[in-house]
C-alpha positions in Angstrom: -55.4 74.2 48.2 -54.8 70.9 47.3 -57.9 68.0 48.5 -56.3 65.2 47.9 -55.5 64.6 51.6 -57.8 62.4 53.3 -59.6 63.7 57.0 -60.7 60.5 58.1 -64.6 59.7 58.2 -67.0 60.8 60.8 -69.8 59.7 62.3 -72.0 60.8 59.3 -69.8 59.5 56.5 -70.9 55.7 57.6 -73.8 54.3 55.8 -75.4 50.9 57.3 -74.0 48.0 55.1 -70.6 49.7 53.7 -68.6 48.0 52.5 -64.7 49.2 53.4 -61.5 48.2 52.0 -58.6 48.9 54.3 -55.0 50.1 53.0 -52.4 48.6 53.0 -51.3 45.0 53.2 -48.9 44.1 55.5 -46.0 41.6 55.1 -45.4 40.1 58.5 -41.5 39.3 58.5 -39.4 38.4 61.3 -38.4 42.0 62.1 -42.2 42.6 63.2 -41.8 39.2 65.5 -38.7 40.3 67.5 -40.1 44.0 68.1 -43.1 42.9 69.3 -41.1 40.3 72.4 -39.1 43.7 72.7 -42.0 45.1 73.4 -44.0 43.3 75.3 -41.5 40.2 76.6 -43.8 37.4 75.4 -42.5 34.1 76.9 -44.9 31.7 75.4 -42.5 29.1 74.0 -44.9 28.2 71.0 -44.3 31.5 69.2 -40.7 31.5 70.6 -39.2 28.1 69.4 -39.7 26.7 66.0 -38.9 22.7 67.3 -41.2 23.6 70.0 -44.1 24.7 67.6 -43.4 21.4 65.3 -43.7 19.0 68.4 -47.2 20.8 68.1 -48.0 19.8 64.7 -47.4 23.2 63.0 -44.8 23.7 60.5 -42.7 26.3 62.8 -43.0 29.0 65.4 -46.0 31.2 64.2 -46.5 35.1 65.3 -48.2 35.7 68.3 -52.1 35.7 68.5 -52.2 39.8 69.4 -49.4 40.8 66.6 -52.1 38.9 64.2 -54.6 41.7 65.9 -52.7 44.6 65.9 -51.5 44.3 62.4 -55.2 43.6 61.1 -56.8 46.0 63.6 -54.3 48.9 62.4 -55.5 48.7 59.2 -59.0 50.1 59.7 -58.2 53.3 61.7 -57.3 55.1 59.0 -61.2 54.6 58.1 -63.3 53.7 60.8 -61.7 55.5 63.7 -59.4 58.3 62.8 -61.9 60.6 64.3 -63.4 58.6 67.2 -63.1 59.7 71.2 -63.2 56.5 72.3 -62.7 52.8 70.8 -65.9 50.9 73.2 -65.8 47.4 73.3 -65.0 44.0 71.2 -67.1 40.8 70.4 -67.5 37.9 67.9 -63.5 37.5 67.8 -62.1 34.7 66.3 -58.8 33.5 64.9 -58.4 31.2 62.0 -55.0 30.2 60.3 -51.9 30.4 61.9 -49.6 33.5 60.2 -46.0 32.9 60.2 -43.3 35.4 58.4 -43.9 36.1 55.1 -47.5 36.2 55.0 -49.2 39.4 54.1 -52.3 40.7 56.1 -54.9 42.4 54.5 -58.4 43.6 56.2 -61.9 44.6 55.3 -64.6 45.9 57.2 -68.6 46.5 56.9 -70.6 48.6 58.9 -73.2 46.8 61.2 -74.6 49.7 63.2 -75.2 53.4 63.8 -76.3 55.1 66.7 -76.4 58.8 67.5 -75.5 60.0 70.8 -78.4 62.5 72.7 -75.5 65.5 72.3 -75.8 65.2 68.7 -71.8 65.7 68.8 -70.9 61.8 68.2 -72.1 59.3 67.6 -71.2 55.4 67.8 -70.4 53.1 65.1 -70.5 49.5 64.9 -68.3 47.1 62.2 -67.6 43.6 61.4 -63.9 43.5 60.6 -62.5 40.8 58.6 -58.4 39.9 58.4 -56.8 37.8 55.3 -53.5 36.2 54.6 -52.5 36.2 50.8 -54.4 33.2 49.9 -57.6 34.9 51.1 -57.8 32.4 54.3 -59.2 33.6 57.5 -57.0 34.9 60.3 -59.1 37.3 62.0 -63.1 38.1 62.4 -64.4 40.4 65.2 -66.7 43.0 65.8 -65.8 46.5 67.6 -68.0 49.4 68.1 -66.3 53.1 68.5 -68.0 56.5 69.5 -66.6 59.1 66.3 -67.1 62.7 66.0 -69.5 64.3 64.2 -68.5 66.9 61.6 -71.5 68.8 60.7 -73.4 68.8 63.8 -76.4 69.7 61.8 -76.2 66.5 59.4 -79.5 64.2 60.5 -79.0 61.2 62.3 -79.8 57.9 60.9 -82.1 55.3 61.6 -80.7 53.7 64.9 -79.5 50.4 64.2 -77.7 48.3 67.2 -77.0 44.5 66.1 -77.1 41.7 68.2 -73.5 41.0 70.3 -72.6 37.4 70.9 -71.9 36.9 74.4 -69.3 34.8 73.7 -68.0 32.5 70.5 -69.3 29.0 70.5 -66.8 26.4 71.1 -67.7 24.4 67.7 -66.7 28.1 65.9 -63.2 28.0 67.0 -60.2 26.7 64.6 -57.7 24.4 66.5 -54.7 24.3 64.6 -52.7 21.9 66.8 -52.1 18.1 66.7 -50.2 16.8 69.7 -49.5 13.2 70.0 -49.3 11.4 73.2 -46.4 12.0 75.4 -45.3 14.9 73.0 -46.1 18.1 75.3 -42.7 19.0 77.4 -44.4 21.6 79.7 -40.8 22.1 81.4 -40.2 23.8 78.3 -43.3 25.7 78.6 -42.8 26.8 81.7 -45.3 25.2 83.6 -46.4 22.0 84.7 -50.7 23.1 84.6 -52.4 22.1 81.8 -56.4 22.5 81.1 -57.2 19.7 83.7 -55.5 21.9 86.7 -57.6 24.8 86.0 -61.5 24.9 87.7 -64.0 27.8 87.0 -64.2 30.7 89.2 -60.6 30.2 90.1 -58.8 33.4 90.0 -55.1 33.9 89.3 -52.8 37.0 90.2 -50.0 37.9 87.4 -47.9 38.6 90.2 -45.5 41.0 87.9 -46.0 44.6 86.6 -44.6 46.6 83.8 -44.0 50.4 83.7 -45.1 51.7 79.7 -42.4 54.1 78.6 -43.3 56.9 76.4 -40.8 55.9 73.5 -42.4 52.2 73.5 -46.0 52.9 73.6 -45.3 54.9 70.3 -43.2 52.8 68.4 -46.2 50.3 69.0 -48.6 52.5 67.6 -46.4 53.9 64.7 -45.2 50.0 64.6 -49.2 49.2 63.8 -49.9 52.0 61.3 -52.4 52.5 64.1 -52.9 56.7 62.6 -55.5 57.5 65.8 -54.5 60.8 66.5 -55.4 60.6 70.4 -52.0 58.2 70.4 -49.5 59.8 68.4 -50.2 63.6 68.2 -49.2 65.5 71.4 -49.4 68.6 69.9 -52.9 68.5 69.4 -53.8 65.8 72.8 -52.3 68.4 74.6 -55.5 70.8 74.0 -57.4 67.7 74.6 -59.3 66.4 77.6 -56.3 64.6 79.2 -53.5 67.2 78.0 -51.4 64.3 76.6 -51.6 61.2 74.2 -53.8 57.8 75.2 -51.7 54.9 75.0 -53.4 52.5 72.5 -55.6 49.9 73.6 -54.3 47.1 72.2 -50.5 48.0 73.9 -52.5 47.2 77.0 -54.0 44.1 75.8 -51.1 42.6 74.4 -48.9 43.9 78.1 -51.7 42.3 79.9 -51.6 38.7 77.8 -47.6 38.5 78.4 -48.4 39.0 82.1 -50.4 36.2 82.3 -47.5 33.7 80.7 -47.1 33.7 85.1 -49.9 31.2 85.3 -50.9 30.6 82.1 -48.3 29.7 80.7 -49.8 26.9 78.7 -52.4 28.7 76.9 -51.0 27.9 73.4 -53.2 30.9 72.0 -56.2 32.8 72.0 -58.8 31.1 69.7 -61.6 33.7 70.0 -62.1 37.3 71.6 -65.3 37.0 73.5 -66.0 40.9 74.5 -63.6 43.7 76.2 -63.1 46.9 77.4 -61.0 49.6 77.8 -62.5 51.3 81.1 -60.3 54.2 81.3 -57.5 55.5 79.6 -53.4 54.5 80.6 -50.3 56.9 79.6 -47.0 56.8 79.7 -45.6 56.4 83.4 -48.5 53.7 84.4 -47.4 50.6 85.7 -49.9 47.9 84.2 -50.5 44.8 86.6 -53.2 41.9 85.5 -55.6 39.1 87.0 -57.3 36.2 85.1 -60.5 34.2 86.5 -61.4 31.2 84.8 -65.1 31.8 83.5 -65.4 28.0 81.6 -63.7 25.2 80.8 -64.5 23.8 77.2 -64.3 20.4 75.6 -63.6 20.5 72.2 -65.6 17.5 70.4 -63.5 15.2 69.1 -60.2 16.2 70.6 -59.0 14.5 73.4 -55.1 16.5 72.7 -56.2 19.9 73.4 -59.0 21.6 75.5 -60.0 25.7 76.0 -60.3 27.8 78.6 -63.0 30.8 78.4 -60.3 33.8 80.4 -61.4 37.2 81.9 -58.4 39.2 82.1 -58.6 42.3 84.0 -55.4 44.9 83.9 -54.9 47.5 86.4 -52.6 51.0 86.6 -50.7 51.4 89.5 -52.2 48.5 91.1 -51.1 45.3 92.2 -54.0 42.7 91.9 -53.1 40.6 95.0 -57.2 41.6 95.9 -58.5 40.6 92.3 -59.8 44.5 92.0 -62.6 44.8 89.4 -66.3 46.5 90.1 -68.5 47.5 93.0 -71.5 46.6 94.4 -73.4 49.1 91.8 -71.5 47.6 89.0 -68.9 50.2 88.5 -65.6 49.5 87.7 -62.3 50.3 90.2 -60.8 53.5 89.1 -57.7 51.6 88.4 -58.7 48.7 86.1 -58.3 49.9 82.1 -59.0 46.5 80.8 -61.9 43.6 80.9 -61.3 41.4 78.5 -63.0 38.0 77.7 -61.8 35.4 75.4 -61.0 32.1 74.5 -57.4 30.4 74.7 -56.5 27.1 73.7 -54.7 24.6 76.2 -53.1 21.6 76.0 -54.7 18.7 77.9 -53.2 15.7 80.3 -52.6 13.2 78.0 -50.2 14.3 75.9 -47.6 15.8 78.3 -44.3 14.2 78.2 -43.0 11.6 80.8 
């Protein structure tokens, strides 16, 4: 029998320090742009309209902040989480160089943490991925940590090693690639007239709409992705599993959840920096994903007086509207319908550059 097939690693093939090398590169084209609008019906009119995106400063419309992720993210399941139960959480995100059609997406990762679980069964793996265009600049940094089988359930565990999370990515880290002159910013073009002066913290904002995930969409996504996890595309073994059927990818709902908030954010250029998330329970097919945003900070950004950011909690629901801003309990625990928390950065375009 042939062994030139490849099972994925688990939990005890990870060393502290490894260095990984993720195939393949990816050339983004414009094919990958319309699919993901059919998709997820992004409205954001900077990665819709080239003379839009120029009256930015940039050279023309770029590809939206969570395609960037997707297509570096899908790179490393293959390798880091092939075998895992459960992707856990995000931190440390940040975005660097705009990526328009035609660049090509590469990604590396290194391991930053091991922990084995008390069941001896899993265990949960921390790594510092890194996303590059072909000129080796920065698009995408972050930090994820996943729980992965174990294979041999006798193999020893390793010395525990948890690294220190950010709780969130200073404002001085993040890369502003926008340059907006005075008067240049038609926010009737946008779609909305609130820019970062009209926002206050604590202020919390109900994405009024929802969308229903079809079966057909949430795989073309993953397949889409190269995203290989076999808990989203294999329903002849999920159906043995614990929920009898495939988990619609996490990022799917992240990506749902940021075209739902276009309906009150519709200014927020793009997301500079991914300051933790979650996915607190698992969405299929059939689910109708709603989403809320509160404002958690409002950032200066020293030395620009064009643009300013806003720190976002985005929560997303199942088959439940979020008129009541659901989210935890008195004891901390989350609602049985919210599958995402997620914390991060977006830039916004201030006062004194919007038109008339």
């Amino acid at each position: 029998m042939s062994v030139k097939t490849n099972p994925g690693n688990f939990f005890e093939d990870f060393r502290l320090g490894q260095e990984i090398v993720h195939a393949t590169p990816r050339t983004v084209t414009e094919g990958d742009v319309a699919l993901y609008t059919a998709l997820y019906g992004s409205r954001f009119a900077v990665t819709s309209a080239t003379p839009f995106a120029q009256t930015l400063g940039l050279e023309r419309a770029p590809i939206d902040s969570m395609l960037v992720f997707h297509i570096v993210f899908g790179k490393t399941v293959p390798d880091i989480s092939l075998n895992a139960i459960a992707n856990l959480g995000y931190a440390g995100g940040r975005f660097g160089v705009m990526v328009y059609p035609g660049d090509t997406l590469s990604t590396t990762s290194r391991v930053i943490g091991l922990r084995q679980n008390k069941d001896g069964k899993t265990g949960v793996v921390y790594v510092h991925s890194v996303g590059v265009n072909q000129r080796n600049e920065l698009v995408l940094e972050y930090i994820r940590w996943v729980m992965v089988r174990k294979r041999n359930l006798e193999a020893p565990a390793p010395e525990p090693v948890i690294p220190e999370l950010p709780d969130s990515v200073p404002v001085s880290d993040l890369m502003v690639p926008y340059h907006i002159q005075p008067g240049q910013y038609d926010v009737a073009r946008a779609g909305s007239a609130y820019v970062w002066e009209d926002y206050e913290v604590g202020e919390k904002i109900d994405h009024i709409d929802g969308v229903t995930i079809e079966e057909a969409e949430h795989m073309q996504a993953t397949r889409l992705y190269q995203n290989t996890a076999r808990v989203h595309f294999n329903l002849h073994v999920e159906r043995e599993g614990r929920f009898g059927r495939r988990i619609v990818y996490g990022g799917h709902i992240i990506s749902l959840a940021r075209s739902l908030s276009f309906n009150g954010l519709a200014n927020a250029l793009s997301i500079a920096a991914i300051n933790g998330g979650r996915h607190t329970n698992p969405s299929f097919a059939g689910d109708t994903i709603y989403a809320w945003s509160e404002i958690l900070a409002k950032l200066e950004i020293p030395g620009r007086s064009d643009i300013g950011a806003l720190r976002v909690r985005t929560v997303a629901t199942k088959d439940r509207p979020c008129h009541d801003f659901p989210y935890r309990d008195a004891e901390g625990n989350y609602d049985p319908a919210v599958v995402l928390d997620f914390d991060y950065t977006v830039l916004m375009p201030r006062r004194s550059v919007v038109k008339g």
